[in-house]
C-alpha positions in Angstrom: -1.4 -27.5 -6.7 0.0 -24.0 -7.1 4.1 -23.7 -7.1 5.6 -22.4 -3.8 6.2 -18.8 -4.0 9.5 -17.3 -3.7 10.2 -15.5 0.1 9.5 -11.7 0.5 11.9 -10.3 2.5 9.3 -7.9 4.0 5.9 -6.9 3.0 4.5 -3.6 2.8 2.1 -3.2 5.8 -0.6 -0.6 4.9 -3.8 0.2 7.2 -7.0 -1.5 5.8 -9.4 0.0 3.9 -12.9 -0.7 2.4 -11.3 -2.1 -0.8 -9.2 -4.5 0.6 -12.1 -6.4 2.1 -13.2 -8.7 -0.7 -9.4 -10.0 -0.8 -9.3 -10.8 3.0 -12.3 -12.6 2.7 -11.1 -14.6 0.0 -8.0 -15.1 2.3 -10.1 -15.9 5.2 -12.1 -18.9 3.1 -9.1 -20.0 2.3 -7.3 -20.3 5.8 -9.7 -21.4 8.3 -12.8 -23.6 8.1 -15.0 -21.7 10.0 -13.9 -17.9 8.7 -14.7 -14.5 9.9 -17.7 -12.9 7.5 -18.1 -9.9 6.0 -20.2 -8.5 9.3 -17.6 -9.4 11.3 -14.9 -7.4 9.5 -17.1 -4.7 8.8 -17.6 -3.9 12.8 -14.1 -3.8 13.5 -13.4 -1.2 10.8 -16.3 0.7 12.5 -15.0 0.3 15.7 -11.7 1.5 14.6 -9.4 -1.0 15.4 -5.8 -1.6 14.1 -6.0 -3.5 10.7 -3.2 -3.7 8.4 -2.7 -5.5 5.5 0.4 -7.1 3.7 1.3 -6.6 0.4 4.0 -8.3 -1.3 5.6 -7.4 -4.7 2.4 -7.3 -6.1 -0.6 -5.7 -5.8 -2.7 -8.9 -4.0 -2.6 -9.1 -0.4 -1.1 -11.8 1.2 -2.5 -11.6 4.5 -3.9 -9.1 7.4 -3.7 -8.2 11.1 -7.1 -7.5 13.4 -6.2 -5.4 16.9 -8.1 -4.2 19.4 -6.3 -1.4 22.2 -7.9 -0.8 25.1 -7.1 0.6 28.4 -3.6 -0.3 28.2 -4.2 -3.8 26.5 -3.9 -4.9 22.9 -5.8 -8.3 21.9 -4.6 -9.8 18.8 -8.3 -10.6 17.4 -7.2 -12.5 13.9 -4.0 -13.2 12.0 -4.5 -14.8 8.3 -1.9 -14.9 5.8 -2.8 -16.8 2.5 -2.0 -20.7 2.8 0.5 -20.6 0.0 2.8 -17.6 2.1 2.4 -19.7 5.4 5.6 -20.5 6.4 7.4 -17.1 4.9 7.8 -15.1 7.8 4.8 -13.0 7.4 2.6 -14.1 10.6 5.9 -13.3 12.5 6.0 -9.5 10.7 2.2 -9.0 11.3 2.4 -9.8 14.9 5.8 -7.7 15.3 4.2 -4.7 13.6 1.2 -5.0 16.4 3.7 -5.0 18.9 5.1 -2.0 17.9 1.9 -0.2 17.2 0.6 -1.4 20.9 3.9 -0.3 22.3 3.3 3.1 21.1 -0.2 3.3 22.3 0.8 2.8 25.5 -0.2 -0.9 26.1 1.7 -3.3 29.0 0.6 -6.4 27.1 -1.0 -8.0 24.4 -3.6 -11.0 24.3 -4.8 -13.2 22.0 -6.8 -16.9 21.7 -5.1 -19.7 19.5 -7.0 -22.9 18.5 -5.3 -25.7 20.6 -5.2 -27.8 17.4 -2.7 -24.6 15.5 0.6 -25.7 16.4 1.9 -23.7 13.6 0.4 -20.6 15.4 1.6 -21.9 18.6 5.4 -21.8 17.5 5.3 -18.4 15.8 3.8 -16.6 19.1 5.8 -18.9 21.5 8.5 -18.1 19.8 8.3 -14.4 19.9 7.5 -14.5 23.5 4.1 -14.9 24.3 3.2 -17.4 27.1 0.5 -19.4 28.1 -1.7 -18.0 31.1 -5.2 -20.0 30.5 -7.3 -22.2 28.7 -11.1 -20.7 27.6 -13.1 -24.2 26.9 -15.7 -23.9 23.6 -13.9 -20.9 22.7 -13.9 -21.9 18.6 -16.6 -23.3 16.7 -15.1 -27.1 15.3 -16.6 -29.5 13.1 -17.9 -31.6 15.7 -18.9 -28.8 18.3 -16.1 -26.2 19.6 -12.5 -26.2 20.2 -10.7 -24.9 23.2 -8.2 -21.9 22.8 -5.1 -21.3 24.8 -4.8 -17.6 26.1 -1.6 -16.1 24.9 -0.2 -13.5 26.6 3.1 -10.8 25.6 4.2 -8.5 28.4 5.2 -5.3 26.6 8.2 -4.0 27.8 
């Protein structure tokens, strides 16, 4: 077992490129079970969504931020950070940095899906202010079948 690392204050966010990819996929494999491939990330560069990236002191990313704006909507598409930086404030400076970012492009509000099983996930967007306003059944893929998400919504003031 790796030792805890020490908190960052605040990571540098910096917009994804190319480069970056083979350490989010190694970020993604280690966070989630069923992970987002290299296809997957791919098309949303192409499509030109929002994706940052964190960096802390050093040069490794520690996690990343997938967004989607659209007609006056932002959907938070994926949030990793690393398992060992879980816990350190950087899922809550991702999401923050979104919110700005979708603020400034004009959007009312921002979606996004959560695994009903991620409570952790749960209590960082609850407790920035997103609420619950449905429930899409099958939404994940799960080891025995699929998982339902809640839908997450932030009213952007």
């Amino acid at each position: 077992m790796s030792a805890q690392p020490q908190a960052i204050v605040a990571w540098r966010l910096l917009p994804m490129h190319k480069s970056h990819l083979p350490q989010m996929l190694a970020i993604e494999r280690s966070a989630y079970e069923f992970p987002w491939n290299e296809g997957i990330f791919r098309d949303c560069l192409r499509a030109g969504y929002s994706i940052w990236v964190a960096q802390g002191t050093e040069v490794a990313i520690n996690g990343y931020a997938v967004m989607s704006l659209a007609v006056g909507e932002a959907h938070l598409l994926n949030l990793c950070v690393e398992p060992r930086w879980q816990g350190h404030g950087l899922g809550r400076q991702l999401t923050e940095h979104l919110l700005a970012l979708a603020r400034r492009g004009g959007c009312t509000r921002m979606l996004l899906e959560v695994r009903r099983s991620n409570r952790h996930a749960q209590r960082l967007y609850e407790g920035l202010g997103f609420v619950r306003v449905g429930l899409r059944r099958g939404y994940y893929p799960a080891r025995d079948g699929r998982e339902d998400a809640w839908v997450l919504v932030y009213e952007i003031v």
